[in-house]
VEXDREN-2710 file (C-alpha; in Angstrom, 1 decimal):
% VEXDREN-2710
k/r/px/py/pz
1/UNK/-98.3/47.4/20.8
2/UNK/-95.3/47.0/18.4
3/UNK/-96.0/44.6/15.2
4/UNK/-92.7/43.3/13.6
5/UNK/-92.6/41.9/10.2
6/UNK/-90.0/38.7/9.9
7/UNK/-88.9/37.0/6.6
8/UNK/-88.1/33.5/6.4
9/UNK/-88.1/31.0/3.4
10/UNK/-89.4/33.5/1.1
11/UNK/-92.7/34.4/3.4
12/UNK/-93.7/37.0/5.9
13/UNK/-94.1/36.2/9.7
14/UNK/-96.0/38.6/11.8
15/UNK/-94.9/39.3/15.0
16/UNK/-97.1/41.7/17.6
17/UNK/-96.3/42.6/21.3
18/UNK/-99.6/42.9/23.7
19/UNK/-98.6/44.7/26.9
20/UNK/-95.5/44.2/28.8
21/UNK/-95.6/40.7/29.8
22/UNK/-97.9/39.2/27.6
23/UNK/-97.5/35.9/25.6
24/UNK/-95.4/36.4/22.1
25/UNK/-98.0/35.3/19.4
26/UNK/-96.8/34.4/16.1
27/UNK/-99.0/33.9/13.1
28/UNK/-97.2/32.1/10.5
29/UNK/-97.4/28.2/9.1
30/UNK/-95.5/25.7/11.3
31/UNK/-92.4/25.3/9.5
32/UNK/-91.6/28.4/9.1
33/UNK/-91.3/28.7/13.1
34/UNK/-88.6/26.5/13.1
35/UNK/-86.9/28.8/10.2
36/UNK/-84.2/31.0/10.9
37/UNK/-86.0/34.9/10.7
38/UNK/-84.6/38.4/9.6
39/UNK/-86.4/41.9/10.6
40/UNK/-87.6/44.0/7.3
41/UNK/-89.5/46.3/9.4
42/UNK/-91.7/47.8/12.6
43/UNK/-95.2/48.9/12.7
44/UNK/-96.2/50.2/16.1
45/UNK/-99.2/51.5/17.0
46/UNK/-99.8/54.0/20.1
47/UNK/-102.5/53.8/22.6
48/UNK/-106.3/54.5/21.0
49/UNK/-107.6/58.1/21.6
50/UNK/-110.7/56.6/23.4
51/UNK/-108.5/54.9/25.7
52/UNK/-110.0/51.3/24.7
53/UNK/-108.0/47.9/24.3
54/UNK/-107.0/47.0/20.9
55/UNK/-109.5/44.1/19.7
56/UNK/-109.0/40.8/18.3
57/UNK/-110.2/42.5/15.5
58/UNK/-107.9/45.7/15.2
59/UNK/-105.1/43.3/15.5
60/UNK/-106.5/40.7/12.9
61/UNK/-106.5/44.2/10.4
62/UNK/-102.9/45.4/11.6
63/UNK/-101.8/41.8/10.9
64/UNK/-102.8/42.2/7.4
65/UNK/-101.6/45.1/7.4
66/UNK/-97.8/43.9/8.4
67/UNK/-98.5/41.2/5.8
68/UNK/-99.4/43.2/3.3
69/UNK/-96.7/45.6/3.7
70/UNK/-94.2/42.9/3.8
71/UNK/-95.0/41.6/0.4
72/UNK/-95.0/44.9/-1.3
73/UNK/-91.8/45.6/0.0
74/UNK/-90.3/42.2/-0.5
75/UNK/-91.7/43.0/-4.3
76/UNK/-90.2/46.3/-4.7
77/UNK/-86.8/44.3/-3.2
78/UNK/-87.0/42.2/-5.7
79/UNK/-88.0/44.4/-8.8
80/UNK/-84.6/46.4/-7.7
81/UNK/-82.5/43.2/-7.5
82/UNK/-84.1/42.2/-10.9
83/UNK/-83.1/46.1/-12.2
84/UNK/-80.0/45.9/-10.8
85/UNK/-78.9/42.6/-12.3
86/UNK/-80.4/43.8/-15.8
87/UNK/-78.0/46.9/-15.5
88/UNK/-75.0/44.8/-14.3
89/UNK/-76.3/42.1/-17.3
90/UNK/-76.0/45.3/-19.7
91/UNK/-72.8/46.2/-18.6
92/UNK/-71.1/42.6/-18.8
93/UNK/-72.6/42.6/-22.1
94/UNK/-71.4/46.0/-23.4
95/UNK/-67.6/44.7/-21.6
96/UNK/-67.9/40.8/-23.6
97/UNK/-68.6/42.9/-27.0
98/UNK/-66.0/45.3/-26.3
99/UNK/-63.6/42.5/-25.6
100/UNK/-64.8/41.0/-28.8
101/UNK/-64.3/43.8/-31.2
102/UNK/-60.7/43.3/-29.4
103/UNK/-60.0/40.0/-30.1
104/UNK/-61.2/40.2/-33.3
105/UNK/-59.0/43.2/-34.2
106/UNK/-56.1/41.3/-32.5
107/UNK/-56.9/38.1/-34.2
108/UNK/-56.3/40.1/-37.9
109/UNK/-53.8/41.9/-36.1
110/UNK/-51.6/38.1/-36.0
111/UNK/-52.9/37.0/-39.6
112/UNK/-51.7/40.8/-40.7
113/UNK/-48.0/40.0/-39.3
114/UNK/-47.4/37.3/-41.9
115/UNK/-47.8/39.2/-44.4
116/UNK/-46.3/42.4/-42.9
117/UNK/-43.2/40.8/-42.0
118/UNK/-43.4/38.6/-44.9
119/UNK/-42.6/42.2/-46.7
120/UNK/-40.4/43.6/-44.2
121/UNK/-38.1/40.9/-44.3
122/UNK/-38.5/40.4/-48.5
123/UNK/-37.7/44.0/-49.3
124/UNK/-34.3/44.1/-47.9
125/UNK/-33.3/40.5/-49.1
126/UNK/-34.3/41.0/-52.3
127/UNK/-32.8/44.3/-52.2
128/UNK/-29.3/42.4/-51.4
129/UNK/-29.7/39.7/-53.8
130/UNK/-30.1/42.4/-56.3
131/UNK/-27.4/43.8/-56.0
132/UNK/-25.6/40.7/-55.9
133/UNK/-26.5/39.8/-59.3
134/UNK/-25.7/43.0/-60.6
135/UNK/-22.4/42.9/-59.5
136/UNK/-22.0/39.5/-60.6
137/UNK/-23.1/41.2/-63.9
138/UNK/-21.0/44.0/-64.1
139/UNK/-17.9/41.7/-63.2
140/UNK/-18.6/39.1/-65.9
141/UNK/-18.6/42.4/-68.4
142/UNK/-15.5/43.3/-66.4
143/UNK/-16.4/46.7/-65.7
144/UNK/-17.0/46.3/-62.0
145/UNK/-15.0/49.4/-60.7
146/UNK/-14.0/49.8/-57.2
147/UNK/-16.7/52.6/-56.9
148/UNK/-19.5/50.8/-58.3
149/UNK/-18.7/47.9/-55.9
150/UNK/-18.2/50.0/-53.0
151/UNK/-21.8/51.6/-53.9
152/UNK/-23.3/48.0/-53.8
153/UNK/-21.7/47.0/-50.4
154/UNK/-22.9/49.9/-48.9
155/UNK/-26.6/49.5/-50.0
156/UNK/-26.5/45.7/-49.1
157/UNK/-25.5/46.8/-45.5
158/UNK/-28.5/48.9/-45.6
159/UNK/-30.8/46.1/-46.3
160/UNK/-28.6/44.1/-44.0
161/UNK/-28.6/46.9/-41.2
162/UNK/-33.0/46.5/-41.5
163/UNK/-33.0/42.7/-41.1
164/UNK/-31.0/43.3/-38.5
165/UNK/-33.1/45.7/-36.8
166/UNK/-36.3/43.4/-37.6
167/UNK/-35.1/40.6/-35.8
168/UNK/-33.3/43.0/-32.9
169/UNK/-37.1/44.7/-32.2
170/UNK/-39.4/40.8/-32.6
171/UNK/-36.3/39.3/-29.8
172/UNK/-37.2/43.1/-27.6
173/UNK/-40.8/41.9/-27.8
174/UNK/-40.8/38.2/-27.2
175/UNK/-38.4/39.8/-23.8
176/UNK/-41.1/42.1/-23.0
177/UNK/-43.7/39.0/-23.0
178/UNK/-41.8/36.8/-20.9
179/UNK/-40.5/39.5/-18.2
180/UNK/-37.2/38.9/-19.1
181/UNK/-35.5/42.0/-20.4
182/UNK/-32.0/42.2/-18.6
183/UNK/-31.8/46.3/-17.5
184/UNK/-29.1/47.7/-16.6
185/UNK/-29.8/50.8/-14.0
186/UNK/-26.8/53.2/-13.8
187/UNK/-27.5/57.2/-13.3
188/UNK/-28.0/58.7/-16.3
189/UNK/-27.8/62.4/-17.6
190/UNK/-31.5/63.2/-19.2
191/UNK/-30.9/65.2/-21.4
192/UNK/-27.8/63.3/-22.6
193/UNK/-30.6/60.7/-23.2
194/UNK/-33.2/63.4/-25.6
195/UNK/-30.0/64.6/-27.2
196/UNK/-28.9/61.0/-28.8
197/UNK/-32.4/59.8/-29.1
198/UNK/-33.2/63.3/-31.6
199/UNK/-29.9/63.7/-33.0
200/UNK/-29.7/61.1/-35.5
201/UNK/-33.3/62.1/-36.8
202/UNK/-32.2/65.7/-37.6
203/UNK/-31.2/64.6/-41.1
204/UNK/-34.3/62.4/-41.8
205/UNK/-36.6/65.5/-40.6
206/UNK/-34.6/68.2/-42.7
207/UNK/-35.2/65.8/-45.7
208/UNK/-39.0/65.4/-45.2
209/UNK/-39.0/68.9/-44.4
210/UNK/-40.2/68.4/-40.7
211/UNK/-39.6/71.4/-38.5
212/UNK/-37.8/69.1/-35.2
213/UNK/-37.5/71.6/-31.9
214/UNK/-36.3/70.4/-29.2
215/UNK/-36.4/72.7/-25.6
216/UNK/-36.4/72.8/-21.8
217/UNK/-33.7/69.8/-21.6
218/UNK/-31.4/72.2/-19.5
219/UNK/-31.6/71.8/-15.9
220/UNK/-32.8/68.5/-15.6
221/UNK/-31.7/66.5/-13.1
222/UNK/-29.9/63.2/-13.3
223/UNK/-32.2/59.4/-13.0
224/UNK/-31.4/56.0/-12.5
225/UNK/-32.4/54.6/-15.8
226/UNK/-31.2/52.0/-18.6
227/UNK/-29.6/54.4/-21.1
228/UNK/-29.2/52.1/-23.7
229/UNK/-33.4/51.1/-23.7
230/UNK/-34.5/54.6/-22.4
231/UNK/-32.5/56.3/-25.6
232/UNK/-34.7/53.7/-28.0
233/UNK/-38.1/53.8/-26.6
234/UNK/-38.2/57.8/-27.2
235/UNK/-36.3/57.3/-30.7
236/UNK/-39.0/54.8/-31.5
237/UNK/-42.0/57.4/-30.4
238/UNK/-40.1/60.0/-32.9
239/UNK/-39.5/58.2/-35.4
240/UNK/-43.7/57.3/-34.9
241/UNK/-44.0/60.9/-34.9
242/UNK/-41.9/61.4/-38.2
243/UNK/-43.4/59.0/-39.9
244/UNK/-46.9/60.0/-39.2
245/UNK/-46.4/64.1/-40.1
246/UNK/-46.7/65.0/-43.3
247/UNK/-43.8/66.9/-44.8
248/UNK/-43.6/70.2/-43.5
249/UNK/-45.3/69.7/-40.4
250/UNK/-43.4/70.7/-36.8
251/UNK/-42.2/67.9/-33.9
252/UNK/-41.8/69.6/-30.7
253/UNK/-39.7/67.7/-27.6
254/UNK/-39.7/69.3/-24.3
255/UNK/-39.1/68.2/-21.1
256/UNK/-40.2/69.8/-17.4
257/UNK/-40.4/68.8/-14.0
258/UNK/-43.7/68.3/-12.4
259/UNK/-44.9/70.8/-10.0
260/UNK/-48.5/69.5/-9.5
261/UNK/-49.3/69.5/-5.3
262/UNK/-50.0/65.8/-6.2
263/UNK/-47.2/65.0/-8.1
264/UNK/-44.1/62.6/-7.0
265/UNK/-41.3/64.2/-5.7
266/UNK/-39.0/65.0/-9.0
267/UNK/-41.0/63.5/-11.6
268/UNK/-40.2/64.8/-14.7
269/UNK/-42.9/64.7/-18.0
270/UNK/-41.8/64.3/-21.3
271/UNK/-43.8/65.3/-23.8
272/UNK/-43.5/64.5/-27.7
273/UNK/-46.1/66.2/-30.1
274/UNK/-46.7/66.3/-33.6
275/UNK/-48.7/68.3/-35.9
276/UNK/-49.5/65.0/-37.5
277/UNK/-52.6/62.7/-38.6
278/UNK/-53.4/62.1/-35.3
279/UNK/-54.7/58.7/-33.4
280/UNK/-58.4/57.5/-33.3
281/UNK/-59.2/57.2/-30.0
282/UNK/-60.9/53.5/-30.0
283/UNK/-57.2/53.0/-31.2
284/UNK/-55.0/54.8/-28.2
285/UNK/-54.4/51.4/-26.5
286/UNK/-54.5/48.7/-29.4
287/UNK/-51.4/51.2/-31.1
288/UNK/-49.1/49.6/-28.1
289/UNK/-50.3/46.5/-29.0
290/UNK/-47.4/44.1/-30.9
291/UNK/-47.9/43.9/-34.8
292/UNK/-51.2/46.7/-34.8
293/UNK/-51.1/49.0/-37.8
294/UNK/-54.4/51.5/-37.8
295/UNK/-53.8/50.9/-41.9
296/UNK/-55.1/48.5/-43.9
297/UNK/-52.4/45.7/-44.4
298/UNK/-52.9/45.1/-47.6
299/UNK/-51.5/48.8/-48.4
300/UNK/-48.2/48.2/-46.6
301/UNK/-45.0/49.6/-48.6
302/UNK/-41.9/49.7/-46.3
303/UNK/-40.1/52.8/-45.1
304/UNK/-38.2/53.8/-42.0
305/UNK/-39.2/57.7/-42.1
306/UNK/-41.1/58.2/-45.2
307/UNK/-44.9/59.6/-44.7
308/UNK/-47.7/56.9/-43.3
309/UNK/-44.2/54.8/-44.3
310/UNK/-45.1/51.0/-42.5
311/UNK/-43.2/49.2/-40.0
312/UNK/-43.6/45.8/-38.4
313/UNK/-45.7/47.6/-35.6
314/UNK/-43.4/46.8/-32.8
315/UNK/-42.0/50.3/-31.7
316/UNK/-44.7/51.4/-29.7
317/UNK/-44.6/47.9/-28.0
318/UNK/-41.4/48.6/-27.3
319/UNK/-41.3/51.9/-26.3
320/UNK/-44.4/51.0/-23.5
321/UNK/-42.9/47.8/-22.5
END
């Protein structure tokens, strides 16, 4: 005898097989013999060890049997749907407040630009307005040498050489957003590339104090890169790393080809390191972010290499993108 258990519209249907050509006998409410079925299980019984025929009886209790069993299972079925959907419900939950705490920091991150910019962008024109005055000073007393003036050109150019470089980085970004950064792929000589992205920071990291070494760039070979945007994204990620070491601390550059089994054929890792403040790790993806500063806002003083020295927050954007 073989007893299968059938679900259909949310009840059990028991099915039992008496002999080998006996007539299929179903015991279930009309309707749901006219509804489609699926198999959860088999209960099959042997013959008796006395040999006797099964009774209406034995299969009355077998049939509750197969009834019963159905239900519990369709219960435990549905108490592990129920924990599975509570776990995935958890999870969505933990992901929505996640992405919340994210928005939220972003959201501050765009009210935080005003008035980052706001100083970027002040400093240095007040900087040249300054010294316009001055020299309009000095030459209504008519002692405006030819030294003094050339003193005050050359520290308006500075200011003028940072609005410049304001504006350059927020036109890289809005590129970066909208796909649209023209490259220009030529092959380029590595470490050509290190070279003139450390070179003109040797100065800044003497002045701070900042021991800059720089090895392994021999021997690499040749890639089809955009010199021009490859030199500035690492010059942006050192002058991250200068600003961020305190004075006396070490920057180490170095460069080596992958030998990993899994590795792609020539790849080649650079690696920039710092012995500086270091990078909370809830913040190792917001940092690429545009305008995110880790710093309160509201402490921003501007400088290009000085330590903890602010910026817009746009190199790292750059330097990913």
């Amino acid at each position: 005898i073989g007893i299968t258990l059938l679900a259909s519209a949310g009840s059990m249907i028991l099915r039992y097989y008496l002999g080998r050509a006996h007539a299929l006998e179903t015991q279930a409410h009309p309707e749901l013999r006219r509804a489609p079925t699926i198999a959860i299980g088999v209960l099959v019984c042997g013959p008796k060890r006395d040999e006797t025929l099964y009774t209406q009886a034995d299969l009355d209790l077998l049939a509750t049997m197969a009834d019963q069993t159905g239900i519990a299972l369709r219960n435990a079925r549905l108490v592990a749907d129920l924990r599975q959907l509570n776990d995935s419900a958890q999870v969505l939950n933990r992901g929505l407040a996640a992405a919340k705490d994210q928005m939220e920091k972003l959201d501050a991150v765009k009210t935080d630009f005003i008035t980052i910019a706001s100083h970027e962008l002040r400093t240095p024109l007040a900087q040249i307005k300054g010294y316009i005055e001055l020299a309009n000073a000095l030459n209504d007393q008519g002692i405006l040498d030819q030294d003094r003036l050339q003193d005050h050109l050359e520290n308006m150019r500075k200011a003028g050489d940072r609005i410049e470089e304001l504006i350059a980085a927020m036109l890289d970004v809005s590129q970066l957003d909208l796909k649209s950064m023209d490259l220009r792929f030529a092959e380029v000589s590595l470490e050509n590339i290190l070279r003139m992205s450390v070179e003109p920071l040797v100065d800044v990291a003497r002045q701070r104090k900042l021991s800059l070494v720089v090895r392994g760039l021999r021997g690499l070979p040749s890639i089809e890169a955009d010199m021009t945007r490859l030199v500035q994204a690492f010059r942006n990620v050192l002058v991250n790393a200068i600003k961020f070491t305190p004075d006396g601390g070490r920057i180490d550059v170095g460069a080596q080809i992958d030998t990993a089994e899994n590795a792609a054929p020539e790849r080649i890792v650079i690696s920039i390191a710092d012995t500086g403040v270091g990078i909370d790790k809830d913040n190792l993806e917001l940092i690429f972010n545009k305008f995110y500063r880790t710093s309160d806002p509201s402490l921003h003083s501007s400088g290009t290499y000085k330590f903890m020295g602010a910026g817009p927050g746009l190199g790292l954007t750059i330097a990913r993108g």
